[in-house]
C-alpha positions in Angstrom: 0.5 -1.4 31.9 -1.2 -1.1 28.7 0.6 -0.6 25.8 -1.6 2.2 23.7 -4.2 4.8 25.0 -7.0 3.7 27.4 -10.2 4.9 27.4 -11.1 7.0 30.6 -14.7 4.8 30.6 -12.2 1.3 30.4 -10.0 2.5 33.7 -13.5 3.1 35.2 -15.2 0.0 34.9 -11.6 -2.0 35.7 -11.6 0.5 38.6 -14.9 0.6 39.9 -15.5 3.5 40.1 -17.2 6.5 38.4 -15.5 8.1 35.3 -15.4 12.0 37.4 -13.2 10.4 40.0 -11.0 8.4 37.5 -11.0 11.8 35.6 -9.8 14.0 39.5 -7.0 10.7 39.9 -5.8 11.6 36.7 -5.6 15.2 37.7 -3.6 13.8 40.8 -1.2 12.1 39.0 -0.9 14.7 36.3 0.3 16.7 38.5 2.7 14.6 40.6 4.8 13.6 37.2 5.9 17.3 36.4 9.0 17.7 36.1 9.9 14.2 36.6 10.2 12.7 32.3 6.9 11.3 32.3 3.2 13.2 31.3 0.1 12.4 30.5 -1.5 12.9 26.7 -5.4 13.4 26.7 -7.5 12.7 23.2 -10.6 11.8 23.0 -11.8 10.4 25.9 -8.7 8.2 25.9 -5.5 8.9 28.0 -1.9 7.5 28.0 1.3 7.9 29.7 4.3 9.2 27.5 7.8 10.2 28.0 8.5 14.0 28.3 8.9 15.6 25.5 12.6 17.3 27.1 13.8 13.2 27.6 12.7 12.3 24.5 16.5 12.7 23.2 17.9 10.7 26.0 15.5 7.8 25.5 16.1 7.6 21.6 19.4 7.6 22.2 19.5 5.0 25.2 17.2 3.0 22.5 19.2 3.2 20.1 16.2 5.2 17.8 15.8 7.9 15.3 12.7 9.1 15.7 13.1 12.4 14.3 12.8 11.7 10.8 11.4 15.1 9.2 8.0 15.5 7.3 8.3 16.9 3.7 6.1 20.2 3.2 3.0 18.7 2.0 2.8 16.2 4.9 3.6 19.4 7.2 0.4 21.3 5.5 -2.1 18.4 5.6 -1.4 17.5 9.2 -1.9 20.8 10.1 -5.1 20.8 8.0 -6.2 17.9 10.3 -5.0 19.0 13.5 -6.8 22.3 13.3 -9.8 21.0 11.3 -10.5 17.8 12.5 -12.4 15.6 11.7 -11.6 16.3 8.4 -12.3 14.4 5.0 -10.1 14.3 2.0 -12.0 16.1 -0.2 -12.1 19.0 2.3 -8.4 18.4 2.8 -7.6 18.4 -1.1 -9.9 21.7 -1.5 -8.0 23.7 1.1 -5.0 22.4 -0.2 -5.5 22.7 -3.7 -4.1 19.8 -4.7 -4.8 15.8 -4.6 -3.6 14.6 -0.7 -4.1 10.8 -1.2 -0.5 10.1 -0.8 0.1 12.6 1.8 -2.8 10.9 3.6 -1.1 7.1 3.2 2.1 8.6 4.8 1.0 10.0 7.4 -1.6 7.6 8.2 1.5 4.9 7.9 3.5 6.8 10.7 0.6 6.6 12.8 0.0 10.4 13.4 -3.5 10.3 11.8 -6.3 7.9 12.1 -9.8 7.2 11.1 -12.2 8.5 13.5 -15.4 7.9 12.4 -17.2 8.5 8.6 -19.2 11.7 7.9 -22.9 10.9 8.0 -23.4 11.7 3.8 -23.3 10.2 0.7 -20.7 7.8 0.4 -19.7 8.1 3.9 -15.9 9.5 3.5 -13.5 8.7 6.0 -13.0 11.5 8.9 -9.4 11.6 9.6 -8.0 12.8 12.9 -5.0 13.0 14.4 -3.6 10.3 17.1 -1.1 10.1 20.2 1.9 9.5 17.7 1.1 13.2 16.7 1.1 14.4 20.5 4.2 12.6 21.1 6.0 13.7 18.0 5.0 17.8 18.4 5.3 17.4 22.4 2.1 17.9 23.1 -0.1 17.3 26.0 -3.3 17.4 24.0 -4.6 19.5 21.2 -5.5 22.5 23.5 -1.7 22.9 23.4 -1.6 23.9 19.7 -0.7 27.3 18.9 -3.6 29.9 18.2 -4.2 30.4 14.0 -3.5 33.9 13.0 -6.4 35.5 12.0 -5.7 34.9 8.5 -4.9 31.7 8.5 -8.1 30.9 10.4 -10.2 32.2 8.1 -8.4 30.4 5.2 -8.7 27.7 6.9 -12.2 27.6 8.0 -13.5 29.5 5.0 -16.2 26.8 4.0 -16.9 25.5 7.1 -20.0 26.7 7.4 -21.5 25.4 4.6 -20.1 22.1 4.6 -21.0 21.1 7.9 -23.8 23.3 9.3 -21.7 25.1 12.1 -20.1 27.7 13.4 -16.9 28.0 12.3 -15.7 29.7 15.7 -16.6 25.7 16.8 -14.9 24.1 14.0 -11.4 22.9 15.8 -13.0 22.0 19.2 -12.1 18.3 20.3 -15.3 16.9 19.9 -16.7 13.5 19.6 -17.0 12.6 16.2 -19.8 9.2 15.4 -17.5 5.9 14.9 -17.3 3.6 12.5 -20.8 1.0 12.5 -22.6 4.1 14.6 
């Protein structure tokens, strides 16, 4: 009934219950929808129900929608960037990248397949950027386990300065994790 992701703590509390069995119901009904045009896409603690990615054509069309406008290059690069990096700031973004990404960013953030997710806990407090359901619905994706593995090169291009930017691992680096909010 809701019209955007749910958080698995909000079906909880509306459902009285605890947030393991909510999680098992889920389970349930993930499993009952396959093969039938409608999934469930996990991110973040938050959960929605999505058409099939193999429908998605037949709904479009029934809506009368083109939905599969195409990302230039640069869009395609940053997004990975995020998806494999995230959170991410811009500055990190712009130094893998090795260019500026500040339009980049507005797009995608205006198609909705990025987000703010919280602000890194440092001088100035940059943005962390993640990405959102419109990015699971518009790569089919269940959830961001689903992305492909890096090639070992592009890992450790990727992930080259992790380390020393954020105090980690970088074997830890694109792990859905919770990242602090906004006002935390």
């Amino acid at each position: 009934m809701a019209d955007g992701p749910v958080e698995v703590a909000t079906l909880a509390h509306l459902l009285s219950c605890d947030t393991p069995q909510v999680e098992a119901g889920l389970r349930a009904l993930e499993s009952k929808l396959e093969g039938r045009g409608l999934r469930l896409q996990h991110l973040r603690h938050r959960v929605q129900m999505v058409t099939a990615p193999d429908v998605a054509p037949v709904v479009e069309r029934f809506l009368g929608l083109n939905l599969s406008a195409k990302l230039s290059q640069a869009a395609l690069e940053t997004l990975a960037i995020i998806a494999y990096r995230q959170p991410i700031t811009r500055a990190e973004i712009d130094r893998i990248r090795g260019v500026q990404s500040s339009g980049v960013l507005r797009t995608l953030l205006a198609r909705e397949l990025i987000e703010e997710v919280g602000r890194l806990d440092t001088v100035g407090h940059p943005i962390l950027y993640g990405t959102t359901f419109r990015f699971l619905e518009y790569f089919g994706l269940q959830s961001l386990d689903d992305l492909p593995p890096l090639e070992p090169d592009e890992a450790a291009r990727l992930f080259a300065d992790w380390e020393a930017e954020r105090g980690e691992p970088a074997e830890h680096a694109n792990e859905n994790r919770e990242v602090p909010q906004q006002g935390e």
